[in-house]
ZADO-1210 file (C-alpha; in nm, 4 decimals, padded with zeros to 6 digits):
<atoms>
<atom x="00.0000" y="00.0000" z="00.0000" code="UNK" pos="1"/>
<atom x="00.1253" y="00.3109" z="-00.1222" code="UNK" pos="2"/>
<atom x="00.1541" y="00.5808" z="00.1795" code="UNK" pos="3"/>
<atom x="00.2817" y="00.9269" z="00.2985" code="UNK" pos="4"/>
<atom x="00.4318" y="01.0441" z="00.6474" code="UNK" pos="5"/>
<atom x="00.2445" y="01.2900" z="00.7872" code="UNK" pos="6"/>
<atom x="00.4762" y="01.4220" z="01.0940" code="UNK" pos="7"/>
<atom x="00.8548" y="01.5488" z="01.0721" code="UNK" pos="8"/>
<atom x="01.0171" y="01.1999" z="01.2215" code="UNK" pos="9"/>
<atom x="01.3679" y="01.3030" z="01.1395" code="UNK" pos="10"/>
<atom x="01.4349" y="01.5537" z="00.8450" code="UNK" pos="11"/>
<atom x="01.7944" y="01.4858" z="00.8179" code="UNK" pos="12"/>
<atom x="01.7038" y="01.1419" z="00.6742" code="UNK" pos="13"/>
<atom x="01.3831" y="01.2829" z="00.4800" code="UNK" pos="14"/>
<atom x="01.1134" y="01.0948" z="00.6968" code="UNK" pos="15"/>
<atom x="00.9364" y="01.3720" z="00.6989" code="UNK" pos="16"/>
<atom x="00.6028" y="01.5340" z="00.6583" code="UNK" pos="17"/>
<atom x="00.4955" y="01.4235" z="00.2297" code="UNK" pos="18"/>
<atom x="00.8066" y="01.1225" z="00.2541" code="UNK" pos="19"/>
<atom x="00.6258" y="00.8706" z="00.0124" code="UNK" pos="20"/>
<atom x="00.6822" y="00.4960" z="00.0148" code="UNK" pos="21"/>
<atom x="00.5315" y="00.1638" z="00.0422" code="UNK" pos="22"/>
<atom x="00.4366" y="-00.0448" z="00.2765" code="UNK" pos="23"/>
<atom x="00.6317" y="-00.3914" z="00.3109" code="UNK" pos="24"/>
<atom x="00.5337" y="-00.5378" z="00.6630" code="UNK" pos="25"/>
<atom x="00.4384" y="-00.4712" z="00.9899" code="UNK" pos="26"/>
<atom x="00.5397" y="-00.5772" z="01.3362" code="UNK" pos="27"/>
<atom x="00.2174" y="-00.6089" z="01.5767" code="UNK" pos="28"/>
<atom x="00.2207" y="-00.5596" z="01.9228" code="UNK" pos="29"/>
<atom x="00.2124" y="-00.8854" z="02.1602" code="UNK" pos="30"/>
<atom x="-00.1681" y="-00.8030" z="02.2176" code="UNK" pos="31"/>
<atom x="-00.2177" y="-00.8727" z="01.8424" code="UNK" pos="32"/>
<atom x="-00.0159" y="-01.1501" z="01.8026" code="UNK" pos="33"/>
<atom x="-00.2740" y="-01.4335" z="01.8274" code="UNK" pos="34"/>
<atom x="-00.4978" y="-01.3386" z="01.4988" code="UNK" pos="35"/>
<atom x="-00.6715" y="-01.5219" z="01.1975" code="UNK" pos="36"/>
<atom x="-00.3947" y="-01.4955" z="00.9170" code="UNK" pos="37"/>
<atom x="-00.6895" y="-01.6012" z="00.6918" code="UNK" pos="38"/>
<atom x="-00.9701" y="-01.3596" z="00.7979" code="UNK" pos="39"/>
<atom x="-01.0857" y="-01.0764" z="00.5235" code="UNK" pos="40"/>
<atom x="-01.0648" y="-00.8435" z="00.7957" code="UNK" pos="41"/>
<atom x="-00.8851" y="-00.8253" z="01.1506" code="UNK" pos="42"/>
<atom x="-00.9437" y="-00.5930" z="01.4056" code="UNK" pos="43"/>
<atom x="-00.6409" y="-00.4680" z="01.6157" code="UNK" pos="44"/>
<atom x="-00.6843" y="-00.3196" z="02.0002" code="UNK" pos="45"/>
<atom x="-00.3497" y="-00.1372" z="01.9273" code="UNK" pos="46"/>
<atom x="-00.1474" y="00.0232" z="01.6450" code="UNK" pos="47"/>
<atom x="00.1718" y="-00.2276" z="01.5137" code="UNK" pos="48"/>
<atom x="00.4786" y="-00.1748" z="01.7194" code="UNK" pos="49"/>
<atom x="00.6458" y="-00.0544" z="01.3646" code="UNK" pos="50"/>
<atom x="00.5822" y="-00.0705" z="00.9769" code="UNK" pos="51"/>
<atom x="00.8100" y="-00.1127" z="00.7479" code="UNK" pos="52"/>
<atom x="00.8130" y="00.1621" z="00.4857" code="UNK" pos="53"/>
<atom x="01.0089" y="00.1547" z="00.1276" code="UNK" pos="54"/>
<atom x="01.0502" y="00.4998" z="00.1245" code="UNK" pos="55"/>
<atom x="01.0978" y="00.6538" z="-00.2707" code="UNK" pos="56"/>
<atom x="01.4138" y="00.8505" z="-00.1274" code="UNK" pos="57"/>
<atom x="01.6032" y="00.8852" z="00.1891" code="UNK" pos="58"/>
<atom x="01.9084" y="00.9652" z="00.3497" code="UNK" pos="59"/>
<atom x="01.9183" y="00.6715" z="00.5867" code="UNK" pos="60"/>
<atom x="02.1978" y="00.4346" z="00.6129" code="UNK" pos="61"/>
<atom x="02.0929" y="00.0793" z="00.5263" code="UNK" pos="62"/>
<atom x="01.9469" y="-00.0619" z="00.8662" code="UNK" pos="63"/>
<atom x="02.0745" y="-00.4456" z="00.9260" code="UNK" pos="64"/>
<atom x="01.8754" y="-00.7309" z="00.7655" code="UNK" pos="65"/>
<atom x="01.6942" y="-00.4453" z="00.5544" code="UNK" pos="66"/>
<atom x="01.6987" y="-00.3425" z="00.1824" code="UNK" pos="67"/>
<atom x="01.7786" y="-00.0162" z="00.0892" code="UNK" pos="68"/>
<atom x="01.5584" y="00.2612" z="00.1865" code="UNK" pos="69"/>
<atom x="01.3544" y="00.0574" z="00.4181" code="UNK" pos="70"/>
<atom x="01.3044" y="00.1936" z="00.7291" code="UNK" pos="71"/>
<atom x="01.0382" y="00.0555" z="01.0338" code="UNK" pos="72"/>
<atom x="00.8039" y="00.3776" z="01.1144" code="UNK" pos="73"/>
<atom x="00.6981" y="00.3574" z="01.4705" code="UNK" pos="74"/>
<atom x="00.3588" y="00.4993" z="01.6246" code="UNK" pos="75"/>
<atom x="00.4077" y="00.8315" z="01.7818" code="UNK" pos="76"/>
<atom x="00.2114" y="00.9900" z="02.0712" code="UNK" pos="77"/>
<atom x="00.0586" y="01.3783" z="02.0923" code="UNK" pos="78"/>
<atom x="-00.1216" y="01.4829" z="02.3999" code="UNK" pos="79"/>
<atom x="-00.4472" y="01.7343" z="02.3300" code="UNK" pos="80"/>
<atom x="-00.6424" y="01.8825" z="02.5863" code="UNK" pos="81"/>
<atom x="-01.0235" y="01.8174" z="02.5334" code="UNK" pos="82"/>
<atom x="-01.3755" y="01.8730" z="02.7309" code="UNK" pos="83"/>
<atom x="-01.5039" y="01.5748" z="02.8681" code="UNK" pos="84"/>
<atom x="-01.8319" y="01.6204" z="03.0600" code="UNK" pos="85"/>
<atom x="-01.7676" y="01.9452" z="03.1276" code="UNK" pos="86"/>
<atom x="-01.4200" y="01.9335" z="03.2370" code="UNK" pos="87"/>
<atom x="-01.0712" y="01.9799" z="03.0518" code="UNK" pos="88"/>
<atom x="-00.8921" y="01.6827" z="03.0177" code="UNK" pos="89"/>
<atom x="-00.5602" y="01.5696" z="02.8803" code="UNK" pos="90"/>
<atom x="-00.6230" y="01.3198" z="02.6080" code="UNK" pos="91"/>
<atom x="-00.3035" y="01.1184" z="02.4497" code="UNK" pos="92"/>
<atom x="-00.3407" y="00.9734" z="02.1257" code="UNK" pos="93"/>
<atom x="-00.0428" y="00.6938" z="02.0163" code="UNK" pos="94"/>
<atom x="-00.0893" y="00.6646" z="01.6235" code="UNK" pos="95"/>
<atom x="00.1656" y="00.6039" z="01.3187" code="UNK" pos="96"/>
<atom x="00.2427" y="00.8981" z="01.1350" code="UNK" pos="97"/>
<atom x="00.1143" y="00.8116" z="00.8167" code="UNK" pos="98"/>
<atom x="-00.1789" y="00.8392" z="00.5664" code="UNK" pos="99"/>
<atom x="-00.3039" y="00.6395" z="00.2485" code="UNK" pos="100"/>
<atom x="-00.0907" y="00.8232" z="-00.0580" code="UNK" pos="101"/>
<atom x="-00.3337" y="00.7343" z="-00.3912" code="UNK" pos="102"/>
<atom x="-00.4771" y="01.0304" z="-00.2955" code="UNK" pos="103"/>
<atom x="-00.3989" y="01.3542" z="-00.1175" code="UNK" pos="104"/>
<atom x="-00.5135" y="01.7435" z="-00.0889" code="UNK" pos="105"/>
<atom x="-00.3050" y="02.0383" z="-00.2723" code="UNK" pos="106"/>
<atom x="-00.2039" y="02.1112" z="00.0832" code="UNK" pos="107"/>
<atom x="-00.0202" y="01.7705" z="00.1100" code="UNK" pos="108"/>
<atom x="00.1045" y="01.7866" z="-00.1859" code="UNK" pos="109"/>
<atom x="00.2746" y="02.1199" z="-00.1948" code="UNK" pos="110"/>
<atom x="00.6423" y="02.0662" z="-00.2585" code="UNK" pos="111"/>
<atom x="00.6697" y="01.7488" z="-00.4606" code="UNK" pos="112"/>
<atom x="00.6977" y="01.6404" z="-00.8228" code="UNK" pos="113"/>
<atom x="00.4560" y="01.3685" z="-00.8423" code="UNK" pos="114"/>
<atom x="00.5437" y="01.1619" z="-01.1521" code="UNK" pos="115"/>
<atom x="00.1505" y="01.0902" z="-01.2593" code="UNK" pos="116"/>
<atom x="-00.1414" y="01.2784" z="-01.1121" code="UNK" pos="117"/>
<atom x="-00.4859" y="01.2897" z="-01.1662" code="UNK" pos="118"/>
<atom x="-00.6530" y="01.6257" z="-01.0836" code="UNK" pos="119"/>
<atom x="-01.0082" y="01.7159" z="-00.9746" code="UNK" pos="120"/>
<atom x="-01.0405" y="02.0909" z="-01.0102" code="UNK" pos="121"/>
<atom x="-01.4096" y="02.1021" z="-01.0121" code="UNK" pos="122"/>
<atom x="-01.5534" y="02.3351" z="-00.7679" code="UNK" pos="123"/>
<atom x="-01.6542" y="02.1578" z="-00.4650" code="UNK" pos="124"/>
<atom x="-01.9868" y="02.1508" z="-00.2717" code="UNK" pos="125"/>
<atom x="-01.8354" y="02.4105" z="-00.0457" code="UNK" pos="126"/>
<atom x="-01.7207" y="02.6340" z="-00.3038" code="UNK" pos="127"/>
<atom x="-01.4208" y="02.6622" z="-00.1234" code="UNK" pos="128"/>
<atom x="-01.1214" y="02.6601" z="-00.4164" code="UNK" pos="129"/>
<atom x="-00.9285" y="02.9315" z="-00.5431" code="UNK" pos="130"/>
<atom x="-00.6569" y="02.9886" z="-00.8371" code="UNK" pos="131"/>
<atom x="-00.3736" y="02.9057" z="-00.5617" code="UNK" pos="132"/>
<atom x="-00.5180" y="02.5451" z="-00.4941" code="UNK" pos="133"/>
<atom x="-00.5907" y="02.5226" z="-00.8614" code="UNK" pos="134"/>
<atom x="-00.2262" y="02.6230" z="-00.9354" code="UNK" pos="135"/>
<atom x="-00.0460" y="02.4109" z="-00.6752" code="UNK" pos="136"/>
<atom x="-00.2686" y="02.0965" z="-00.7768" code="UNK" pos="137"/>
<atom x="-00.1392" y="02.1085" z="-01.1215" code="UNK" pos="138"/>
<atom x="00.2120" y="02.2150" z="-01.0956" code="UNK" pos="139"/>
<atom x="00.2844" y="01.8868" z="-00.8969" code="UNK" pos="140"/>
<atom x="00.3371" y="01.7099" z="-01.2518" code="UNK" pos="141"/>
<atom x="00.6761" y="01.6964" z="-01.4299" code="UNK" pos="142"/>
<atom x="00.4927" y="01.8268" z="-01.7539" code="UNK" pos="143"/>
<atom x="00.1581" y="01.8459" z="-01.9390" code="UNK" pos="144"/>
<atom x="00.2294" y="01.4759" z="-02.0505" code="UNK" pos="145"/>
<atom x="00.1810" y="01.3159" z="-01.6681" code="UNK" pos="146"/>
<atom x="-00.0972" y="01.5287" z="-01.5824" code="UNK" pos="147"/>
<atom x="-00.4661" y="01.4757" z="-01.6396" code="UNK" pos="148"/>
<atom x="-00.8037" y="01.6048" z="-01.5528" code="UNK" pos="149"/>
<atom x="-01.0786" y="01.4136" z="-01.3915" code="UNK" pos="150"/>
<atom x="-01.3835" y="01.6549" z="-01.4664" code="UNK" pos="151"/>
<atom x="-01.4426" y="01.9574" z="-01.6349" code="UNK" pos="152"/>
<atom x="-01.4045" y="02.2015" z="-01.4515" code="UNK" pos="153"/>
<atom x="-01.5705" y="02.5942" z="-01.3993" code="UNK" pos="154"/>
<atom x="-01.3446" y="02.8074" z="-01.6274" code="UNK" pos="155"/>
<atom x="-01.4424" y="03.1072" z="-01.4300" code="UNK" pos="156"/>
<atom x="-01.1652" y="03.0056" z="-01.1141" code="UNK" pos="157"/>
<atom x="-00.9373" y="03.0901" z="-01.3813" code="UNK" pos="158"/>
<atom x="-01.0760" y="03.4191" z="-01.4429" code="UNK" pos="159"/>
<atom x="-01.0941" y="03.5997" z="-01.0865" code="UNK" pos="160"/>
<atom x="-00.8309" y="03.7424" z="-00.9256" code="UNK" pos="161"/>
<atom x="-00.7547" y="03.5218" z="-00.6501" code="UNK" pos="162"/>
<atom x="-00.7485" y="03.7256" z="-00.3177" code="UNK" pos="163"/>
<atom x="-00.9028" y="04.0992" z="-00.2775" code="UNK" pos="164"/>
<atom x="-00.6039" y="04.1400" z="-00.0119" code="UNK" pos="165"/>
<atom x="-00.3367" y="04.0039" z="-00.2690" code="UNK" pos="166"/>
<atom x="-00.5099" y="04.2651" z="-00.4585" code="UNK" pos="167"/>
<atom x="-00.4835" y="04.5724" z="-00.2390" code="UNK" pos="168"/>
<atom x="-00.1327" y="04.4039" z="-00.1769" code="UNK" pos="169"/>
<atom x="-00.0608" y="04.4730" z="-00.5333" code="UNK" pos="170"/>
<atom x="-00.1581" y="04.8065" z="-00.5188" code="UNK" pos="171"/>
<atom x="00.0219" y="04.9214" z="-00.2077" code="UNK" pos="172"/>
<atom x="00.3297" y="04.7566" z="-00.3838" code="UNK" pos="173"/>
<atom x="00.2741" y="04.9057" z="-00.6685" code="UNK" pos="174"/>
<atom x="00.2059" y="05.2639" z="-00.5212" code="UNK" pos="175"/>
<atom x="00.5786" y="05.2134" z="-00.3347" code="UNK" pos="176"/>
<atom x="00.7288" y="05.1428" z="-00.6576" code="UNK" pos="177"/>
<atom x="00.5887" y="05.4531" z="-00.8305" code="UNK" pos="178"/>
<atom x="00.7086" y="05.6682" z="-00.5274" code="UNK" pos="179"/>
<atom x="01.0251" y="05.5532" z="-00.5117" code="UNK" pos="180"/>
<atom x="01.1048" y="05.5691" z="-00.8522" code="UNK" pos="181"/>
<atom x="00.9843" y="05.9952" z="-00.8426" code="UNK" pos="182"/>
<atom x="01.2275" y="06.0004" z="-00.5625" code="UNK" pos="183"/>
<atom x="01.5559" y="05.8725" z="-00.7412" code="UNK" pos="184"/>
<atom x="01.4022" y="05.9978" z="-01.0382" code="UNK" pos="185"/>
<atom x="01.4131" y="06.3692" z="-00.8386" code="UNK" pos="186"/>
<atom x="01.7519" y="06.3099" z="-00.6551" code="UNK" pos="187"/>
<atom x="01.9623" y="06.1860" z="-00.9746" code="UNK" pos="188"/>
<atom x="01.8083" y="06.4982" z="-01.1694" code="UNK" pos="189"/>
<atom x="01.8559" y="06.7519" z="-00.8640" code="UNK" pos="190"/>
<atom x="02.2739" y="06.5741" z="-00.8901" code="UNK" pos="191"/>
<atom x="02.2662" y="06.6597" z="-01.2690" code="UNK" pos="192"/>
<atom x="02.1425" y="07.0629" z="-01.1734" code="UNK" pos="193"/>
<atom x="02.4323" y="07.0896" z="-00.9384" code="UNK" pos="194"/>
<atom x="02.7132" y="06.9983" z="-01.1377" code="UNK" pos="195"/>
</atoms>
């Protein structure tokens, strides 16, 4: 099963947050041990102790009795603070840092080349896109070749300016750049009068 990491687990080796790999085994935790290899469907009462992840790059040595790039991913705990009846409790959540990779959010996928995507631009139910998701979505590909719709789409994102603030943003910049250009513009001429 394809998958992505989801946490910074140590940057230096590139496990880190949008790593992509594969799943090769898992290691389950002595509670787990005794299960039906057969069954369609087993139900754990905790996450493995580690998977094993074939990670498409890394920087990690080659770990003992592994192949290259193969590295065990182990659960990792957070601690959030919650209501519960009423009162604020400290909740700690032990889960493995990862997340199914077929498919992923412009968000996730910010920063990588992806070698084959399909892209869903349509507009969804929440109306909530704009020409920056629209832009990072489809510059994941290498080139137009690897890259493919999966609807049509509402040529009208592609028509709107994408933020009003980027907009007054533009304008304030804009304004700057015409005022400092009067004032060199004044200061080299008043240099030319004087000499």
């Amino acid at each position: 099963m394809k998958v992505m990491v989801t946490v910074n687990v140590e940057t230096d080796l590139d496990i880190a947050n949008g790593s992509q790999g594969v799943i090769t085994g898992l290691v389950l935790d002595e509670a787990d041990k005794d299960y039906n290899r057969n069954a369609e469907e087993v139900n754990l009462t905790r996450p493995p102790l580690y998977i094993l992840v074939k990670l498409q790059q890394t920087s990690s040595i080659k770990l003992p009795g592994l192949e290259e790039n193969k590295i065990p991913i182990t659960p990792m705990c957070k601690n959030y603070m919650g209501l519960v009846g009423g009162q604020c409790k400290s909740i700690k959540c032990r889960q493995l840092p990862l997340t199914a990779a077929y498919s992923f959010t412009d968000y996730r996928s910010q920063g990588q080349i992806i070698p084959y995507i399909i892209v869903d631009i349509a507009t969804p139910p929440s109306k909530g896109i704009m020409a920056f998701n629209i832009y990072v979505a489809l510059s994941r590909s290498s080139g137009r070749d690897t890259i493919r719709l999966l609807r049509d789409f509402d040529p009208q994102l592609l028509m709107q300016h994408p933020s009003k603030f980027l907009r007054s943003e533009d304008k304030r910049l804009e304004d700057l750049n015409e005022k400092t250009k009067w004032i060199w513009e004044s200061r080299i001429k008043s240099l030319y009068v004087h000499t």
